[in-house]
N, C-alpha and C positions, 0 to 999 in steps of 0.2 A: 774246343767249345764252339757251337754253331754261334754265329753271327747273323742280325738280320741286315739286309739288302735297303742301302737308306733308297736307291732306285730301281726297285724289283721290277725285269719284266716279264710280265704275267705269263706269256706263253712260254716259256722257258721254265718260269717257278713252274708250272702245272704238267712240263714233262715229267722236271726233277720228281715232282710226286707222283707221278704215273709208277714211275720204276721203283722209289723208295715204296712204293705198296708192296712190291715184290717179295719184299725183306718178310713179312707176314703173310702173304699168298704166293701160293706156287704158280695161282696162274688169276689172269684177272677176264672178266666180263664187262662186254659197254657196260651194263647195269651199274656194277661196281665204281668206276670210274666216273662215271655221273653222276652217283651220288655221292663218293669222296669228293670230287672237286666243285660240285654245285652244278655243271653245265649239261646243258640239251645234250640229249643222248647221239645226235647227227654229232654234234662239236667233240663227245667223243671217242667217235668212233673215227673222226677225223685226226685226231692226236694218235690214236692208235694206230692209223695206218701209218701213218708218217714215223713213227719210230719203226714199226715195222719193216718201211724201205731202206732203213740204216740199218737194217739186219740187229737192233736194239731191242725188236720184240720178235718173238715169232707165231702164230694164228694153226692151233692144232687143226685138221681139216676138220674132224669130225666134231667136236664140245665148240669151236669157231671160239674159243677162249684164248686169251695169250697171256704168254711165258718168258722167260728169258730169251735172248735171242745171242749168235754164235759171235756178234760184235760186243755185247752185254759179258758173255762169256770172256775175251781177249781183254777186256777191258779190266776184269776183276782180276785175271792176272797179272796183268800189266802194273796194277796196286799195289800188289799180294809181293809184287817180284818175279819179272820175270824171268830172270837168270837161275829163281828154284826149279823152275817150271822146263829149264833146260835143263838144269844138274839133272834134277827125275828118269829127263827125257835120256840122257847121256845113255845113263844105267841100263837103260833096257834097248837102246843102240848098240849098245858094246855085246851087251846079251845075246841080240839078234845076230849079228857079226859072228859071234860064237856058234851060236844055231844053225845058222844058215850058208855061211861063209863068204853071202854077198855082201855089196855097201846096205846100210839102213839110214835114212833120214827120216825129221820131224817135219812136216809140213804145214802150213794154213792157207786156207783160202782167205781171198780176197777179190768183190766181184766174182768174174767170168777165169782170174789165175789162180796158180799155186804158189806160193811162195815156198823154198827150202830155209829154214830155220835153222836146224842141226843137222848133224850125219859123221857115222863112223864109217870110213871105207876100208873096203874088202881086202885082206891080203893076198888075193889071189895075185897073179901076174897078171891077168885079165881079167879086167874088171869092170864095173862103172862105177865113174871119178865122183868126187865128191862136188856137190852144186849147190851148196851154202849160199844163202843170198840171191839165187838165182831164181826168173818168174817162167814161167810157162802157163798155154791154155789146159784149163781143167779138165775140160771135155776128154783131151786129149794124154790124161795122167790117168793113173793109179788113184792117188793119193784123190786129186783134184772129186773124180767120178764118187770116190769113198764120201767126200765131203759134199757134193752135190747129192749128192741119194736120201742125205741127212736134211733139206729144205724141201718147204710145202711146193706142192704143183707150181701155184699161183706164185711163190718167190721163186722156183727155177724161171717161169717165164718173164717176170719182171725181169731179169737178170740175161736172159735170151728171147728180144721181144720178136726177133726174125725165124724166119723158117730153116735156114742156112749159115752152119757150123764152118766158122775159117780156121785152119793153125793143123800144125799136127802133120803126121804119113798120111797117103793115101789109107792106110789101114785105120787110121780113126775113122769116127762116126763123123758126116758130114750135115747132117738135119738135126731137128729136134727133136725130131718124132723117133728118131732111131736113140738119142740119147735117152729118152723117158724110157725107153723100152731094156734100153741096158741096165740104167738105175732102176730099174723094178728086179733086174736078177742082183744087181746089186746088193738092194734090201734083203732078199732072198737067200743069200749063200752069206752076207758078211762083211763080204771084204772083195774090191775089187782089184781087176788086174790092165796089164799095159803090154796087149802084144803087139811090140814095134809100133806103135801108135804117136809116140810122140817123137820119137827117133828110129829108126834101121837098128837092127840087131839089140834091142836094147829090150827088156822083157821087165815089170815091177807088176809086186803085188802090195794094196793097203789096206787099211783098214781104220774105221774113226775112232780117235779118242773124245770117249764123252762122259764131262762130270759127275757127281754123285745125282746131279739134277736132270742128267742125261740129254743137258746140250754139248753137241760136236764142238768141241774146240781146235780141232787139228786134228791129224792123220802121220799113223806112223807107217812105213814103206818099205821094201826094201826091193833090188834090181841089180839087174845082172844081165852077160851077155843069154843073149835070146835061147840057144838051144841049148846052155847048160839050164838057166832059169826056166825055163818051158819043161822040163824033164824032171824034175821036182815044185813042181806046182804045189802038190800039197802039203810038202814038208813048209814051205812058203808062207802058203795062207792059215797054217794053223799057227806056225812062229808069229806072225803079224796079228793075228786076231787077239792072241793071250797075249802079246806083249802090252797092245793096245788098249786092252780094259782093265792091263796090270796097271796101267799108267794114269788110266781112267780113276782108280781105286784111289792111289794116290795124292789126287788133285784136289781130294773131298769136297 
């Protein structure tokens, strides 16, 4: 049972109801929120962006409307339980494993990394290890690049306000300008890939898992050494793509 706030403060109450509108619109307009909350339409569009920056809304380029955002997304599973949200992911880990005979992990972004969540590793004798728990730069992953592809122009540059990419092989992208260009074949094919980019010999391909509401929540992956993985590319990206929107399905 809600309870009122014997010292309510006001810009706090007026996020909370920014995003409980959500619950009834799939996506909100200043208009909207102006005239739910009572205030000048500068005031908010000011609330708006600032959720925005916490990745809690996201701003479609084109309707300039907003939605759920990929932090809004982590957070409802977070609620929901996040260890379902693992089991899920287990399944179609182990799936991949099967399919493909490399390691597969669960990834999310955070900022400019990637975070490892889950992962089933490969029974190859050669293989790549499992990295649970481990961060790396995004630019410079599979998974990461899968997840970046899925935010507006304007939040990848928030998020990279320089011109000059650090982390990674010589074989990453080293600018921004080279990044946006890669996340446009990203968006393009699917799903992307990791050659030798973030380490030597090491090859992955991802792809986003996104809810019924079709915010990216994370990114499922899978890697291997470089010239076995490089030599079935596409066995790769079609196992990752169907694993990824099996999981998607699931999340409802």
């Amino acid at each position: 049972m809600a309870v009122s706030a014997a010292y309510p403060v006001e810009s706090i109450d007026n996020a909370a109801r920014i995003l409980l509108m959500l619950v009834d619109k799939p996506s909100l307009r200043v208009a909207d929120v102006s005239a739910e909350l009572g205030v000048a339409r500068s005031t908010a569009h000011r609330m708006l962006t600032t959720l925005q920056a916490r990745d809690l809304l996201r701003q479609d380029a084109q309707t300039k409307s907003y939605g759920p955002g990929p932090a809004l997304a982590r957070l409802g599973i977070a609620v929901m339980g996040a260890v379902s949200l693992r089991d899920e992911a287990r399944l179609l880990l182990e799936k991949l494993v099967e399919e493909t005979s490399e390691t597969a992990h669960l990834l999310v972004l955070e900022g400019t990394e990637t975070v490892f969540v889950e992962g089933v590793e490969s029974r190859q004798v050669i293989r790549a290890g499992l990295r649970t728990g481990q961060r790396g730069p995004a630019h410079a992953s599979a998974a990461g690049k899968a997840l970046l592809a899925e935010l507006p122009r304007e939040e990848l540059r928030r998020r990279y306000p320089g011109a000059r990419l650090r982390g990674g092989t010589e074989r990453a992208v080293s600018t921004r300008r080279a990044l946006e260009a890669e996340l446009e074949k990203v968006r393009e094919t699917g799903y992307a890939t990791n050659m030798e980019e973030s380490e030597w010999d090491l090859c992955a391909v991802a792809a986003p898992v996104r809810n019924r509401q079709g915010v990216a929540c994370g990114a499922l992956s899978v890697s291997g050494p470089a010239r076995r993985a490089d030599a079935k590319l596409a066995l790769l990206s079609g196992a990752v793509v169907a694993a990824a929107t099996e999981l998607g399905a699931r999340l409802g």
